[in-house]
C-alpha positions as CSV (number, residue, x, y, z in Angstrom):
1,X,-78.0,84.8,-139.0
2,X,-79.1,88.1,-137.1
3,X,-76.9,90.4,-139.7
4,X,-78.4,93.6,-138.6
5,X,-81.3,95.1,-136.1
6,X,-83.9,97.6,-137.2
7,X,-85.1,100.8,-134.7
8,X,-87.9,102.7,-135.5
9,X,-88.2,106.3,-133.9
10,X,-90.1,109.2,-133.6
11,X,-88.8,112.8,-133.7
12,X,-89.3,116.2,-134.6
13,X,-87.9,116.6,-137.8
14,X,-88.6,119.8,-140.4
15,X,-90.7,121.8,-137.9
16,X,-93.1,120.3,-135.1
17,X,-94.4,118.0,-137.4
18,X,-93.7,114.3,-135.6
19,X,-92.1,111.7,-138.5
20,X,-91.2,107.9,-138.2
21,X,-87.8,106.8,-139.1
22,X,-87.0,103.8,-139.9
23,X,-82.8,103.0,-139.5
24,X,-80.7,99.9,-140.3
25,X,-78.3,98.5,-138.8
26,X,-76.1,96.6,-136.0
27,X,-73.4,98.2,-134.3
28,X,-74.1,101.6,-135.7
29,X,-77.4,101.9,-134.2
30,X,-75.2,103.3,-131.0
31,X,-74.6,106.5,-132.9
32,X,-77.8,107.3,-131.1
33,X,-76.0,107.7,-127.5
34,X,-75.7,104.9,-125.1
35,X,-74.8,107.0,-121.7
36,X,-71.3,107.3,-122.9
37,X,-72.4,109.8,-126.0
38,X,-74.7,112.2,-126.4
39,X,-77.9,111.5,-128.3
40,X,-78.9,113.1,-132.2
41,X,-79.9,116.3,-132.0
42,X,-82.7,116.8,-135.1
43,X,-83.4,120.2,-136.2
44,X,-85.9,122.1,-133.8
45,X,-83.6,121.3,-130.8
46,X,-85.3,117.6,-130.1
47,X,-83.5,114.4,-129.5
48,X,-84.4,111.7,-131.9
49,X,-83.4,109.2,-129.4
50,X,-80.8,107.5,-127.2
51,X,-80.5,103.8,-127.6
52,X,-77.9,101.0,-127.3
53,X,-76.5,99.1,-130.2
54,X,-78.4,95.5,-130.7
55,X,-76.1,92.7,-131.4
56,X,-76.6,89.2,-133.3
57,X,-79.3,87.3,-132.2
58,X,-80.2,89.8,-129.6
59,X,-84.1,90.4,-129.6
60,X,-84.8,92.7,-126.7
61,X,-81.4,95.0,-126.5
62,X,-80.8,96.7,-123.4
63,X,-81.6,100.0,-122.5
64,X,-82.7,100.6,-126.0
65,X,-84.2,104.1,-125.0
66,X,-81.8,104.6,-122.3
67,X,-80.4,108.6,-122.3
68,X,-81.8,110.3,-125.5
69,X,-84.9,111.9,-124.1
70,X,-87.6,109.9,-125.9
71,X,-89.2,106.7,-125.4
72,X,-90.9,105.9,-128.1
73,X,-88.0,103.8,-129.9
74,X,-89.0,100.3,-131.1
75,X,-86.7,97.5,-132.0
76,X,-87.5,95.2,-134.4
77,X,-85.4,92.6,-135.8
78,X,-84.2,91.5,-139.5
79,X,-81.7,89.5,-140.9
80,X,-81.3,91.2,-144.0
81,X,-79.2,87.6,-145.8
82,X,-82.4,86.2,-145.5
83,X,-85.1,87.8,-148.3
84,X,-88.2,86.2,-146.4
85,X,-87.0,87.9,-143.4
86,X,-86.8,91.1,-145.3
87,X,-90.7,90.7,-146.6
88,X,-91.6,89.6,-142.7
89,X,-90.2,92.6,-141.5
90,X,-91.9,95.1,-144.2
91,X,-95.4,93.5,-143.4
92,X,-95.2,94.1,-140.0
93,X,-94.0,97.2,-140.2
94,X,-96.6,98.3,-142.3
95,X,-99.1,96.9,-139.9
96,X,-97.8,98.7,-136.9
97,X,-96.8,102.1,-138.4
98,X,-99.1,104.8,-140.6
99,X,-96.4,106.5,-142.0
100,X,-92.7,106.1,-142.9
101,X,-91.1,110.1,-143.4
102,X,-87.1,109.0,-143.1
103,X,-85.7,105.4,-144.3
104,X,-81.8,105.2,-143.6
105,X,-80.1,102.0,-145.3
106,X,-77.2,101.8,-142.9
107,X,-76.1,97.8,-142.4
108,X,-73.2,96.6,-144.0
109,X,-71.0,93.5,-144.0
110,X,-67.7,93.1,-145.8
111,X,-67.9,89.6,-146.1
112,X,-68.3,87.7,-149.8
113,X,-69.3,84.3,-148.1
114,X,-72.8,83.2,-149.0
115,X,-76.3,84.0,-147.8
116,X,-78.7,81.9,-146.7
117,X,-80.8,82.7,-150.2
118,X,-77.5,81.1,-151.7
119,X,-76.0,85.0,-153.0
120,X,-72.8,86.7,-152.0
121,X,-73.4,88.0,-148.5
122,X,-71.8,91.9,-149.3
123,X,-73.9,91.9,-152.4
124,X,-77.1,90.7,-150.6
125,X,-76.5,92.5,-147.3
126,X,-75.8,95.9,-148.6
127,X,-77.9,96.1,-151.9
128,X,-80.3,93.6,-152.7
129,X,-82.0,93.3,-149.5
130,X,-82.1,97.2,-149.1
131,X,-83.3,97.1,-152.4
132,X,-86.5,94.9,-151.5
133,X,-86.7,96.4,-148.6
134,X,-87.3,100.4,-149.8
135,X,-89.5,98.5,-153.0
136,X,-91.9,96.9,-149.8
137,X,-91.9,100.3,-148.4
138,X,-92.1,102.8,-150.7
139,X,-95.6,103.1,-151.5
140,X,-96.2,104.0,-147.6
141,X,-93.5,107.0,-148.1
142,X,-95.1,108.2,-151.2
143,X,-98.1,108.5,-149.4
144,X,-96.5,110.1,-146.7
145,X,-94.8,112.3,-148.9
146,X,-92.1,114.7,-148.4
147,X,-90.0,111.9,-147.4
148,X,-86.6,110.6,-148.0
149,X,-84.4,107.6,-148.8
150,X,-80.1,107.5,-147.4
151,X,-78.4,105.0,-148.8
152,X,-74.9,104.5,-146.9
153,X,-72.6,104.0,-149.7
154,X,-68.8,104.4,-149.4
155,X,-66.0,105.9,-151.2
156,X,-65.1,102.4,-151.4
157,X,-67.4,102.5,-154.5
158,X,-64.3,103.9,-156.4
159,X,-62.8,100.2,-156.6
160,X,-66.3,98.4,-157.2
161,X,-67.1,97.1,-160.5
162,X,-70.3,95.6,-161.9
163,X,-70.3,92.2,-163.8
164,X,-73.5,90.7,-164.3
165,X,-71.6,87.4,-164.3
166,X,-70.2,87.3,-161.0
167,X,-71.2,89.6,-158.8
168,X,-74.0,87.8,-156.8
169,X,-71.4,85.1,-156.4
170,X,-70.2,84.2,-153.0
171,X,-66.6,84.5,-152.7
172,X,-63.7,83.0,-150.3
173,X,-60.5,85.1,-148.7
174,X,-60.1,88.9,-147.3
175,X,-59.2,90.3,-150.8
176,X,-62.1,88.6,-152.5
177,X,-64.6,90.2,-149.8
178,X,-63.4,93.3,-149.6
179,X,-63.7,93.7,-153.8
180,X,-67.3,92.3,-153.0
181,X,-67.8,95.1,-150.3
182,X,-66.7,97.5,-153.0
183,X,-69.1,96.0,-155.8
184,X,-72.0,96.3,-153.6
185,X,-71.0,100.1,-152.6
186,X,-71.0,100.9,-156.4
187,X,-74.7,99.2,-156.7
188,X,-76.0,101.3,-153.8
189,X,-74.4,104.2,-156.0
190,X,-75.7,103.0,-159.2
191,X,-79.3,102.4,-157.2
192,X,-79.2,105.7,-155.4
193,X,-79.0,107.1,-159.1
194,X,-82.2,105.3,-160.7
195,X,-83.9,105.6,-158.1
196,X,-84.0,108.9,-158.3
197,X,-85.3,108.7,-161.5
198,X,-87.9,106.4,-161.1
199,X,-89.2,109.0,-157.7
200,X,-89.5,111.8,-160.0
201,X,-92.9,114.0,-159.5
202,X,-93.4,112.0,-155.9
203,X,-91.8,114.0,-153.3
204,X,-89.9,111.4,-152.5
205,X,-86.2,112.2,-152.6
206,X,-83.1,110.0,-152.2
207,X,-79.4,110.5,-151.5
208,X,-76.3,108.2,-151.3
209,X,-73.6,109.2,-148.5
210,X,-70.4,108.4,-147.5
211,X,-70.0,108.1,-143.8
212,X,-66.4,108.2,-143.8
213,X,-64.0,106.1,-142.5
214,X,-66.1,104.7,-138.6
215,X,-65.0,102.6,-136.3
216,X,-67.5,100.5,-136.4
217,X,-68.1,96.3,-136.3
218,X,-67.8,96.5,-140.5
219,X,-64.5,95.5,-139.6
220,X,-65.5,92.2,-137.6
221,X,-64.5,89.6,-140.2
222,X,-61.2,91.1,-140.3
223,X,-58.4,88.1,-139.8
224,X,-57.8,87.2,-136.1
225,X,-54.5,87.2,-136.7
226,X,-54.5,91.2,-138.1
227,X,-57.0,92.5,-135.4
228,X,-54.3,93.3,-132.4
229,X,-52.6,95.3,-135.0
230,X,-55.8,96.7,-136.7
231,X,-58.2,97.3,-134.1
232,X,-56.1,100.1,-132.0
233,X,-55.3,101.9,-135.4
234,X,-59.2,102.0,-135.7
235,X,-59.8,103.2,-132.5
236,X,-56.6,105.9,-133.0
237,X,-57.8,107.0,-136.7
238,X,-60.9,106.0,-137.8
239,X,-63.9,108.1,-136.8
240,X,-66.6,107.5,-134.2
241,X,-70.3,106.8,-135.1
242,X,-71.3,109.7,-133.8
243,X,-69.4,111.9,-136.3
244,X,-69.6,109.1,-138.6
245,X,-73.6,109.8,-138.5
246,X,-73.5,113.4,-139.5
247,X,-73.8,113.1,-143.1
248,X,-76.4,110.2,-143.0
249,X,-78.4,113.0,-140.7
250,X,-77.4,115.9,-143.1
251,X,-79.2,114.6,-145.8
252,X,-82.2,112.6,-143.7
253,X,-83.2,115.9,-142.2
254,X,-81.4,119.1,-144.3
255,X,-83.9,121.3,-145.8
256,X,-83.3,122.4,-149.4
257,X,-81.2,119.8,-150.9
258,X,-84.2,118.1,-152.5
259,X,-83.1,119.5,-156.0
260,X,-80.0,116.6,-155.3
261,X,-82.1,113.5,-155.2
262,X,-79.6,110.9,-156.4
263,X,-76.6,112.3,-156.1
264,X,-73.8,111.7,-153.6
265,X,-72.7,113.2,-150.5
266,X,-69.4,113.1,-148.1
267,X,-68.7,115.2,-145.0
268,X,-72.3,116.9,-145.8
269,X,-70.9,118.3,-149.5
270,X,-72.5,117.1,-152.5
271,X,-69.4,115.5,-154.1
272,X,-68.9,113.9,-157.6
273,X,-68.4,110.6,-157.8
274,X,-65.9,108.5,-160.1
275,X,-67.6,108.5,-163.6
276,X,-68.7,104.8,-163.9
277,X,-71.1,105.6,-160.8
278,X,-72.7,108.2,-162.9
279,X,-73.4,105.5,-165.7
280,X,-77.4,105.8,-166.1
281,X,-77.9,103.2,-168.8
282,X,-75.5,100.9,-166.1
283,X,-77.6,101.8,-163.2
284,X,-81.3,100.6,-165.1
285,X,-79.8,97.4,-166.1
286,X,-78.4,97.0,-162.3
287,X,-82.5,97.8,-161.1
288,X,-83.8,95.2,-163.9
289,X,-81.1,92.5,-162.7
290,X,-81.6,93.4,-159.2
291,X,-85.4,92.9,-159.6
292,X,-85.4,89.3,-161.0
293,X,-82.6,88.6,-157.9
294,X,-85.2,89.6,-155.3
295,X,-88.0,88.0,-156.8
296,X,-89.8,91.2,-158.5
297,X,-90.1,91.2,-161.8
298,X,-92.9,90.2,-163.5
């Protein structure tokens, strides 16, 4: 299915020291610069890279470095409905690169049709395969240690709820998949949380975001019929993945907010969330469930 595409770079981040980031997504990978915008700038004044968005299918995007200043960008690609494709990924990865400083869960669908693995596609997409995938790499960032875990969340997280029931469930309609986007933003709240727990005493911090409203190909499985009118009210009101970026690269690269593993961010403040997001016995039941989903518990 080609949900997403993964870029690894290189930049200076916290000093000279040179760190490997490891970023998810499909459209939004363009917040890097593509010639029409101008690339990240990380702290110390270097580009962390210029590259085009990859799209579905796509193995070799175009001018993936083209415009940022640095060259070492790798693509790699990962269809993140697919849990074998998740554990391919992760091996190679940890075959082709020492260390993992920076690992930014950024894909998203808003889509509650089913996966290839047979689960809701929102739920699978934008928690349980993140899930696996930080579990696969995690050991390499402890190691690697101070290092930190973004999870893109939303304030769409407000709406989700969590039944144990249902929630892996594929769905049908608009209304149905956008309550499953919402139920899988709470989760990435709820797993933002106990993770943070469990990373005590490692160096290894985590943060959830909220990016903001982005024009960004999220909005892909809108209706046909509802996209001439919704598409130029995105492109008149929504925000652009550049700005859309900032707080994902406020908390990936902001020095003294360690002390804030877990919680939750939004236009680069620490915000509160709504209360059942802060529900820790809720969030270690979520991390059990989601365990025996993805095939790790013992």
């Amino acid at each position: 299915m080609g949900i997403v595409v993964q870029n690894i770079w290189r930049a200076k981040v916290w000093g000279c020291l040179l760190k490997i980031i490891l970023f998810s997504g499909l459209f939004q990978v363009g917040t890097l610069g593509s010639g029409r915008q101008r690339p990240w700038i990380w702290p110390g004044g270097e580009p962390a890279s210029s590259w085009l968005a990859g799209t579905e299918g796509e193995e070799n995007p175009p001018s993936v470095t083209s415009g940022g200043g640095n060259n070492e960008v790798l693509f790699m690609s990962l269809d993140l409905a697919s849990f074998k494709s998740v554990r391919t990924f992760a091996a190679a990865f940890l075959r082709s690169e020492p260390r993992l400083d920076i690992l930014i869960n950024n894909a998203g669908v808003r889509t509650g049709s089913r996966s290839s693995d047979g689960f809701n596609l929102a739920f699978q997409v934008n928690h349980l395969s993140h899930f696996l995938l930080t579990h696969l790499l995690l050991e390499r960032m402890k190691q690697c240690a101070p290092s930190r875990v973004v999870v893109v969340a939303s304030s769409a997280h407000q709406r989700g709820k969590i039944d144990f029931q249902n929630i892996h469930k594929p769905v049908d309609g608009q209304l149905a998949g956008i309550q499953s986007y919402s139920n899988s933003k709470l989760a990435n709240m709820l797993y933002t949380r106990e993770l943070a727990n469990r990373l005590e005493g490692t160096n290894v911090t985590c943060y959830a975001v909220h990016p903001g409203l982005v024009n960004t190909e999220l909005f892909r499985h809108t209706l046909i019929w509802l996209k001439p009118l919704f598409l130029p009210i995105c492109w008149l009101f929504l925000r652009d993945t550049t700005n859309g970026a900032q707080t994902s690269i406020y908390c990936a690269t902001q020095e003294g907010i360690e002390k804030y593993s877990g919680r939750y961010f939004a236009n680069c403040w620490l915000r509160d969330p709504k209360p059942h997001a802060r529900d820790d016995a809720l969030a270690k039941k979520l991390w059990e469930v989601s365990e025996r989903m993805v095939g790790l518990a013992n």
